[in-house]
VOPAGU-2260 file (C-alpha; in pm, 1 decimal, decimal comma):
REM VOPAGU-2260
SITE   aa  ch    i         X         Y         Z
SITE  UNK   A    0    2604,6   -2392,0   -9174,9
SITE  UNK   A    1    2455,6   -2709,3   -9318,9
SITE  UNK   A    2    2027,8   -2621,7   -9357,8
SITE  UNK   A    3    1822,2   -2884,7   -9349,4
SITE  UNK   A    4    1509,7   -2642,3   -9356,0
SITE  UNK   A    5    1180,9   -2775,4   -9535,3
SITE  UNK   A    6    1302,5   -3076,3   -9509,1
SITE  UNK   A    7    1146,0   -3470,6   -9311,7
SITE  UNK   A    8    1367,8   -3736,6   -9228,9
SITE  UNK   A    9    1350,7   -4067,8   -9077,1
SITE  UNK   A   10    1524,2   -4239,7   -8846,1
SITE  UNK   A   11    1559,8   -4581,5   -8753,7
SITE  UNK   A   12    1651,8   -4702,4   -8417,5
SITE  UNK   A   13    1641,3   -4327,6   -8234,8
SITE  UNK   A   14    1538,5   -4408,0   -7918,7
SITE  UNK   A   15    1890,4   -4388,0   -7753,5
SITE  UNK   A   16    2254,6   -4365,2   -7866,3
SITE  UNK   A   17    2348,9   -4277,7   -8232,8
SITE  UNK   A   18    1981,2   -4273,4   -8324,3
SITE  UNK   A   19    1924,7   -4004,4   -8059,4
SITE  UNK   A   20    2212,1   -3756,5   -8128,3
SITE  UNK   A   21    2125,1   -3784,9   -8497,1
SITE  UNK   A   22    1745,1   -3711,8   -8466,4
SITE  UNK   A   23    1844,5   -3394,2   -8248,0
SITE  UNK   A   24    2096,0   -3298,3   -8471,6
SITE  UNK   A   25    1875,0   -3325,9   -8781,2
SITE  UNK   A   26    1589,6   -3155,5   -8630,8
SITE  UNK   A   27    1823,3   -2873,9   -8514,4
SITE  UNK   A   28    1936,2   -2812,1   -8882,8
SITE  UNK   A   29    1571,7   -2761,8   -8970,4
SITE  UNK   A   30    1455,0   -3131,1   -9028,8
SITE  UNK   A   31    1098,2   -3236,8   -8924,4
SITE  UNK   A   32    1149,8   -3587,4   -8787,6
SITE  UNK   A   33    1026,1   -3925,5   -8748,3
SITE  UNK   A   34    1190,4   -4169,2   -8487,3
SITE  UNK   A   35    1116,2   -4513,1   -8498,8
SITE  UNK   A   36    1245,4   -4783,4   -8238,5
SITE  UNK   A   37    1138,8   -5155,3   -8093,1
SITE  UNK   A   38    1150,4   -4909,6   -7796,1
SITE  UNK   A   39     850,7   -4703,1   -7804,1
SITE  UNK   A   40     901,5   -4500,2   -7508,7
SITE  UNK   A   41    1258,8   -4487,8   -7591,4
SITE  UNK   A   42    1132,0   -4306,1   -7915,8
SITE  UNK   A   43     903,5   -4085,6   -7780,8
SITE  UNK   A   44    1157,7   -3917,6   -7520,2
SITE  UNK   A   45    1389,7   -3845,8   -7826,1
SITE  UNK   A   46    1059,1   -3721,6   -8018,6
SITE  UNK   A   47    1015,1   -3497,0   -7690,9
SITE  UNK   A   48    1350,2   -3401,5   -7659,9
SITE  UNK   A   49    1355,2   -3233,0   -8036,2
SITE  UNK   A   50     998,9   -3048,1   -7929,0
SITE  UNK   A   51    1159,7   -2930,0   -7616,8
SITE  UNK   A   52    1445,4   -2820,5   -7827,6
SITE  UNK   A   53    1186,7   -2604,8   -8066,0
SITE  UNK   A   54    1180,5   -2896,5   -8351,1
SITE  UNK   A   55     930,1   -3060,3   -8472,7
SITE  UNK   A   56     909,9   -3448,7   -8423,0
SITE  UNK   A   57     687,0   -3784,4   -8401,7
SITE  UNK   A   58     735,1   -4115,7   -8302,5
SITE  UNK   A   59     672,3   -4481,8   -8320,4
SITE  UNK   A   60     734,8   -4815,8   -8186,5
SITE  UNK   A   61     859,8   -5027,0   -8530,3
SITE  UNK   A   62    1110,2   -5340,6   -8575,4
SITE  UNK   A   63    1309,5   -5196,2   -8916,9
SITE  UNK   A   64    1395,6   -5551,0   -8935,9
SITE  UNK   A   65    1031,9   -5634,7   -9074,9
SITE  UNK   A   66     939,7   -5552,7   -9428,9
SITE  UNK   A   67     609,7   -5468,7   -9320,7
SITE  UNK   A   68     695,9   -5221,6   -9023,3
SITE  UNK   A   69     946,8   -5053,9   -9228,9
SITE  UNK   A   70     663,6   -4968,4   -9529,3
SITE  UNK   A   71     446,8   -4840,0   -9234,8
SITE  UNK   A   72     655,2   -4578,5   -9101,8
SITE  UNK   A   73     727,8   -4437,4   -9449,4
SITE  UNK   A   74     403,3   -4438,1   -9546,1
SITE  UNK   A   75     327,4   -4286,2   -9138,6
SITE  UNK   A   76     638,5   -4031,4   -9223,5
SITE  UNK   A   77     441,6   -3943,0   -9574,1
SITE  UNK   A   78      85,8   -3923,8   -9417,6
SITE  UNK   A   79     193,0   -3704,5   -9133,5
SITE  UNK   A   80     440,3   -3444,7   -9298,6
SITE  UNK   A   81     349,7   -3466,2   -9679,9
SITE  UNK   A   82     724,1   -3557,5   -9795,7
SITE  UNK   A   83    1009,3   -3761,5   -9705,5
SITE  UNK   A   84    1324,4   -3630,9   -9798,3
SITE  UNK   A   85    1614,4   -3823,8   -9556,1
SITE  UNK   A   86    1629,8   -4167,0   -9454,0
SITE  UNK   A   87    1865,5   -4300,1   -9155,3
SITE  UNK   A   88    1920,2   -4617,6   -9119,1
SITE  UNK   A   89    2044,9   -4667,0   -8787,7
SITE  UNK   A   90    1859,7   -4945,9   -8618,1
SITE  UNK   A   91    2156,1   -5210,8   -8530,9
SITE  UNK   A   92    2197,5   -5448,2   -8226,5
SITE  UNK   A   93    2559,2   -5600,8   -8060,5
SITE  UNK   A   94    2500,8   -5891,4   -7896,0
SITE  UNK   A   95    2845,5   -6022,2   -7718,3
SITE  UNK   A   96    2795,9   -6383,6   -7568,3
SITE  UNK   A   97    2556,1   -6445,7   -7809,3
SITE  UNK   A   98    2733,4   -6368,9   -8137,0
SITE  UNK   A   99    3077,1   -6476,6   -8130,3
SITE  UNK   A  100    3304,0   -6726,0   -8315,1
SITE  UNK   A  101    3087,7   -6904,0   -8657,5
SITE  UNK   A  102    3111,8   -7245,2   -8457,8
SITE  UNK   A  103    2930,2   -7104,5   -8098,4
SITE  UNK   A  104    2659,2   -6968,1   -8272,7
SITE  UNK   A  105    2337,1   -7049,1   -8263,1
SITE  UNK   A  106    2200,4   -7033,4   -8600,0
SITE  UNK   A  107    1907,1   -6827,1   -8482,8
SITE  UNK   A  108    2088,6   -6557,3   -8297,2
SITE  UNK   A  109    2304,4   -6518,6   -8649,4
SITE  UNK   A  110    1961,4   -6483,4   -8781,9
SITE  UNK   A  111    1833,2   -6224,3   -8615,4
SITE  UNK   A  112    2181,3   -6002,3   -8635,7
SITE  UNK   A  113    2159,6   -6038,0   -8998,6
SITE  UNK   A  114    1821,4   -5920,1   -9009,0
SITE  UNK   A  115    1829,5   -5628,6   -8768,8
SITE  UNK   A  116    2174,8   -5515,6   -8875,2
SITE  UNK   A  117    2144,5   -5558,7   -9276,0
SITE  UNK   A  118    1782,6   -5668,2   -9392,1
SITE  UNK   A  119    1651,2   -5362,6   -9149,9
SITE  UNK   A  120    1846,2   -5129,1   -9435,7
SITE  UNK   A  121    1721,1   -5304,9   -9740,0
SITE  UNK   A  122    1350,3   -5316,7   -9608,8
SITE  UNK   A  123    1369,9   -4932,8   -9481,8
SITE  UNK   A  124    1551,3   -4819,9   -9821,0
SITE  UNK   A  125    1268,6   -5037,8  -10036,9
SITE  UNK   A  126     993,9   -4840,6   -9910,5
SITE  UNK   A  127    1161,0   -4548,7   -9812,8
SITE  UNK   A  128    1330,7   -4481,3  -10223,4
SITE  UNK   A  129    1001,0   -4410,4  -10392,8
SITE  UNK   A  130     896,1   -4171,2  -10153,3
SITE  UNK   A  131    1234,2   -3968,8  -10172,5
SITE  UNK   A  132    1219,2   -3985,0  -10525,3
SITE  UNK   A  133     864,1   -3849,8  -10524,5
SITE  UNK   A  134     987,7   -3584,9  -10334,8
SITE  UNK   A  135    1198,8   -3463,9  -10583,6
SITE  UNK   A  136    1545,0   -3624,6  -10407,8
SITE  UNK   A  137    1744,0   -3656,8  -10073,1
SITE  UNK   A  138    1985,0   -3874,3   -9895,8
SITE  UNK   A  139    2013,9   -4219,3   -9719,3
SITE  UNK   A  140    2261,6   -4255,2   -9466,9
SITE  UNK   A  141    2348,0   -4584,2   -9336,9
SITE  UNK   A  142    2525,7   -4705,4   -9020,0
SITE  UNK   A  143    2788,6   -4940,3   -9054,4
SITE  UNK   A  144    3067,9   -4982,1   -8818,2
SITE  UNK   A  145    3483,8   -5031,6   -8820,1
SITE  UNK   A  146    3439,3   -5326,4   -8786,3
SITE  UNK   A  147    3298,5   -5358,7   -9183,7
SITE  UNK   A  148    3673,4   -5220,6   -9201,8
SITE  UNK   A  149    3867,7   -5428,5   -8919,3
SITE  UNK   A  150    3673,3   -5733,8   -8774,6
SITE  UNK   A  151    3804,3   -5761,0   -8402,3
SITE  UNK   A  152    3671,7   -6110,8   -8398,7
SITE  UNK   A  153    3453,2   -6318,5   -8169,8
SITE  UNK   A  154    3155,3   -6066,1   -8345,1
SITE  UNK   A  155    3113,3   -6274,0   -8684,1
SITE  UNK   A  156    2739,9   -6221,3   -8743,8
SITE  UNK   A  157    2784,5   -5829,5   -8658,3
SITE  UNK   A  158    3069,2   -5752,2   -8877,4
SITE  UNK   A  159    2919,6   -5969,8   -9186,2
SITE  UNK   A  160    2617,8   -5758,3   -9151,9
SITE  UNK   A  161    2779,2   -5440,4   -9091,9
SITE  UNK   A  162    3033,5   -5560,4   -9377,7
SITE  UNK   A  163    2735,8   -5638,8   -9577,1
SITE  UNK   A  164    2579,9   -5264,2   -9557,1
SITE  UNK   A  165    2920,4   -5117,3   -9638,0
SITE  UNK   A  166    2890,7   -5344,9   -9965,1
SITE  UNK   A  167    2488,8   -5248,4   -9985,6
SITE  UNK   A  168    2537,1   -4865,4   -9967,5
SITE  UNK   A  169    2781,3   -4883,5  -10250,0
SITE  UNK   A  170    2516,2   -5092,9  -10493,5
SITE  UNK   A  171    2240,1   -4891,6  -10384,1
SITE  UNK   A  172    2450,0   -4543,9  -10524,2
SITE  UNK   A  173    2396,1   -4578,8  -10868,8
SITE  UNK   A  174    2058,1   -4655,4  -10922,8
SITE  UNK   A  175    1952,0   -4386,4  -10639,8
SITE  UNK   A  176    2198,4   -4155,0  -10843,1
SITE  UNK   A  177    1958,0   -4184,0  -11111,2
SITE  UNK   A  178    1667,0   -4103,6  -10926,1
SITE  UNK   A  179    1807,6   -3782,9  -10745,9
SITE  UNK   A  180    1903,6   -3981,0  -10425,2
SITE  UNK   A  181    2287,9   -4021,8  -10261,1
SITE  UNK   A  182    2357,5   -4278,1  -10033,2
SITE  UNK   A  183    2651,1   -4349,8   -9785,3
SITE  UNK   A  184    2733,2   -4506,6   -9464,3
SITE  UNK   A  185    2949,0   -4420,6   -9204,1
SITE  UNK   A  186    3152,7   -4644,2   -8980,7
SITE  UNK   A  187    3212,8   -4521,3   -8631,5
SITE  UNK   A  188    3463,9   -4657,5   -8415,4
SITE  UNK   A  189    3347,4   -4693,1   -8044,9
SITE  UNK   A  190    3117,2   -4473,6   -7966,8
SITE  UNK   A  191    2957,9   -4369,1   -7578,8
SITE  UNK   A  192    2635,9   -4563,4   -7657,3
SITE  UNK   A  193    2409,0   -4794,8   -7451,0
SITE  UNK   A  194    2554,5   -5096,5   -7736,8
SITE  UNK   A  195    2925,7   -5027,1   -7585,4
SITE  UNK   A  196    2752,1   -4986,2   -7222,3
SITE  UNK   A  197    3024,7   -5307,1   -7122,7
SITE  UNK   A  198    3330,7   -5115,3   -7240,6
SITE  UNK   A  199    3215,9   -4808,9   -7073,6
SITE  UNK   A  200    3122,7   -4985,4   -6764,2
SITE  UNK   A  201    3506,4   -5156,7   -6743,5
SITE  UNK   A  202    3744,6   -4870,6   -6669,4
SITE  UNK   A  203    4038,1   -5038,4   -6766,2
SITE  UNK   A  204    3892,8   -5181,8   -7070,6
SITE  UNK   A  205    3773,6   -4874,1   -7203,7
SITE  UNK   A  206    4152,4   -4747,8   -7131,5
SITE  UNK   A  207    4246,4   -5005,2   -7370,7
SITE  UNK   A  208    4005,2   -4893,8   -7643,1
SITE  UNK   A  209    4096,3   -4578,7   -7628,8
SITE  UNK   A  210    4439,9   -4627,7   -7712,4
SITE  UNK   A  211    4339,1   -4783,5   -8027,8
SITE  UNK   A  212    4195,6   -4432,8   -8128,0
SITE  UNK   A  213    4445,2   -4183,6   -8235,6
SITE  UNK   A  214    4269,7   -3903,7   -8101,3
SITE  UNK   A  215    4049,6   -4029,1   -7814,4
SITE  UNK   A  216    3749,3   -4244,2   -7732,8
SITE  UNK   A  217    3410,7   -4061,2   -7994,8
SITE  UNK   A  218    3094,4   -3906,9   -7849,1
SITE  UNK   A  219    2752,8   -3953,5   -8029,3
SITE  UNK   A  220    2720,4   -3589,1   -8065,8
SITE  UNK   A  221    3043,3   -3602,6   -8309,3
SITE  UNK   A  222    2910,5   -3870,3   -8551,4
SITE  UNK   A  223    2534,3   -3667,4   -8536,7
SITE  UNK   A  224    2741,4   -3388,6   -8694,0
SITE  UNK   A  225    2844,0   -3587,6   -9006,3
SITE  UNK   A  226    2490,6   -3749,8   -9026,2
SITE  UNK   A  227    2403,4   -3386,7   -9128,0
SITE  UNK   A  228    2619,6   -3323,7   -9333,0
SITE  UNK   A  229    2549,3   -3627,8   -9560,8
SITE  UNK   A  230    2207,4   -3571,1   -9552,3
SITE  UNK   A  231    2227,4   -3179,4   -9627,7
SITE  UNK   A  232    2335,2   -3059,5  -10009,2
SITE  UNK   A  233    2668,4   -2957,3   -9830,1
SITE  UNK   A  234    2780,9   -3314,0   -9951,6
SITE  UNK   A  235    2607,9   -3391,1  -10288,1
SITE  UNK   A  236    2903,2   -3468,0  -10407,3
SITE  UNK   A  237    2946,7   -3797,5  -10217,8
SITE  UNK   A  238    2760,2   -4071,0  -10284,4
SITE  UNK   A  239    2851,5   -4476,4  -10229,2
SITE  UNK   A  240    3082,0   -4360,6   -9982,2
SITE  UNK   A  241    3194,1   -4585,3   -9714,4
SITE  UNK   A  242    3316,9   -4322,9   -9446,5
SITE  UNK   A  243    3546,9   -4452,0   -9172,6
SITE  UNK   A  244    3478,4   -4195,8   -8897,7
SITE  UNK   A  245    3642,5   -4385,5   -8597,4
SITE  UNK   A  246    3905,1   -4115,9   -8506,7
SITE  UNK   A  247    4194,9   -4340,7   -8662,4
SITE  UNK   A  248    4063,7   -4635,5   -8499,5
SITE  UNK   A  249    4106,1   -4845,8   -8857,1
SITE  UNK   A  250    4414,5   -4712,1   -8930,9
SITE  UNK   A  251    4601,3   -4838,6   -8699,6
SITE  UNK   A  252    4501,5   -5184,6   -8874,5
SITE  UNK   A  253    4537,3   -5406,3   -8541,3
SITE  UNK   A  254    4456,5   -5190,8   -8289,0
SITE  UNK   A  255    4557,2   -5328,0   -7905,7
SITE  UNK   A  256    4237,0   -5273,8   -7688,3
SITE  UNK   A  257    4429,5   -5473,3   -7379,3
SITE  UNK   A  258    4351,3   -5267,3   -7036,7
């Protein structure tokens, strides 16, 4: 069993979905954590669900898309629980109808993807690498997506940024190598989350994506499991690794998600 005992992690965007199932999952391996989110009470249920679970967690409203809110929480992180050992970059938004094809666009809306999706992991991983290092090593794990893998289309701000923290993880590896850090990402495929709330919501559509998956639609609970184990010492021997964990999803290169 992967321990994560003695060990404080942070993650980013876990008041609901992915964010969630990987707080609970890292606290139940023994992690003390720190969830951050834009939604504060949305933070402090997960922070409450790890007590009630016999963990050990805080909370805090913070944008990981601002330089200054991501230095905060590390240093909150540090101040509270002497150490940070595992950062999780998780904070992401999907914003259908307003993302879309380069030409519908509005500049501004390609802005802010960009920013929560990608600058959110450079800002958290700036502040958050010095205090790993000081505490003698640990892990970053980043969320990236399939589609960094297999654009669908119609989603061109999301899959650049996702694209570009596939391509981040993999420069950050060596110099956090040298400092005693790994770092990875993951890329689920579609996942039972408030962000795919309108293919859950459409029966038929959701029929379609799950064809596309050779073994079935994912739950977060699934993709919380191999959050731990990049983060644990069960997996120091991966490190710029770009993990497609989409349950075939990518493989099938041009998946039909037709109802």
């Amino acid at each position: 069993m992967q321990t994560l005992a003695g060990r404080v992690a942070l993650v980013t965007g876990g008041g609901s979905g992915l964010g969630r199932a990987g707080a609970l999952a890292l606290a139940r391996a023994g992690a003390r954590v720190w969830v951050t989110d834009l939604d504060e009470a949305g933070a402090h249920e997960t922070a409450a669900a790890i007590a009630g679970d016999g963990g050990e967690a805080r909370a805090s409203a913070a944008d990981a898309g601002r330089a200054e809110d991501a230095a905060r929480s590390v240093r909150e992180v540090v101040a509270a629980f002497g150490a940070l050992h595992v950062l999780y970059n998780n904070a992401g938004v999907a914003w259908p109808g307003r993302d879309g094809f380069t030409p519908d666009v509005d500049p501004a809306v390609w802005d802010e993807v960009i920013r929560i999706n990608l600058s959110s992991v450079f800002y958290c991983a700036h502040a958050a690498i010095p205090a790993i290092a000081a505490a003698g090593g640990g892990a970053i794990v980043n969320t990236a997506s399939s589609m960094a893998r297999l654009p669908l289309g119609a989603l061109d701000g999301y899959a650049a940024s996702k694209g570009g923290v596939a391509l981040l993880t993999q420069s950050m590896a060596p110099g956090c190598g040298r400092l005693g850090i790994r770092v990875n990402a993951i890329c689920p495929g579609y996942v039972d989350t408030p962000m795919n709330a309108l293919i859950w919501g459409n029966e038929a559509l959701k029929q379609g994506f799950a064809r596309g998956h050779a073994t079935g639609l994912q739950s977060p609970e699934e993709i919380a499991e191999l959050v731990v184990f990049l983060a644990s010492d069960a997996s120091r021997s991966l490190t710029g690794a770009v993990i497609a964990c989409d349950r075939g999803w990518t493989a099938f290169k041009q998946p039909s998600v037709q109802p």
